[in-house]
N, C-alpha and C positions, 0 to 999 in steps of 0.2 A: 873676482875673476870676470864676470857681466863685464867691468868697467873696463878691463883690458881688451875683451872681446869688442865691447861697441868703440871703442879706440882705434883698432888695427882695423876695423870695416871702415871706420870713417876715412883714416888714411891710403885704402886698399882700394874704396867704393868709393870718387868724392863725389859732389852733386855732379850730375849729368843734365849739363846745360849745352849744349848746341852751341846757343848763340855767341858763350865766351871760347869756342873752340879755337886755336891757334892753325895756323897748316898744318903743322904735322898731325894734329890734334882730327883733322878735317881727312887727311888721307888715310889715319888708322879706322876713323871710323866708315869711311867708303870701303877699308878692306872686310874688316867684321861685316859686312852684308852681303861677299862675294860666298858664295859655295864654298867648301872643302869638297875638291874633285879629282885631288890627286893621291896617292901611295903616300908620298910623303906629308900629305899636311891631314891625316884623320887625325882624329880628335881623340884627348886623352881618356883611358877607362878611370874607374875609380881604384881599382889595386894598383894601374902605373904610377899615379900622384900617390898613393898610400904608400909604396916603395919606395917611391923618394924624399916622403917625409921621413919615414924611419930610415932612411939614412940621413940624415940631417945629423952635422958633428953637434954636443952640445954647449962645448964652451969656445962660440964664435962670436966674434962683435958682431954689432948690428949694421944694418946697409945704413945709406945715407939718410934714409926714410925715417931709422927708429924700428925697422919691425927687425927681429930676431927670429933666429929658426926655431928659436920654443913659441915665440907667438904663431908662427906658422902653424907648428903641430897643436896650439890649443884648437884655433881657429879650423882646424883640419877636422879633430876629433868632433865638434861640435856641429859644425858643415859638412860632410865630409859629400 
């Protein structure tokens, strides 16, 4: 289970290099530094994400990535 968990962080987390950022890559990170100052963008609690993990269906294929919504909930329960 470790070996699944540091898998889905490798794929979730990758190295955070700057210098190979692409543009998009360049303006997501300008936005991440801007304040959350509106109604609409607070930040999520830890019971919003817990609700949405437990509704997570369980027999869904996986995104393009590989990760599944059971790797989500490992990764949930261990991080949360």
């Amino acid at each position: 289970m470790e070996e699944k968990i540091e898998l889905i962080l490798e794929n979730m987390y990758p190295e955070n290099n700057s210098q190979k950022d692409t543009d998009q890559q360049k303006k997501v990170r300008l936005q991440t530094k801007q304040p959350i100052n509106t109604a609409e963008e607070k930040e999520f609690t830890q019971d919003e994400v817990r609700h949405i993990v437990e509704g997570f269906k369980d027999k869904t294929a996986p995104e393009l990535n590989g990760i599944t919504n059971q790797n989500v909930e490992i990764v949930f329960q261990a991080i949360p």
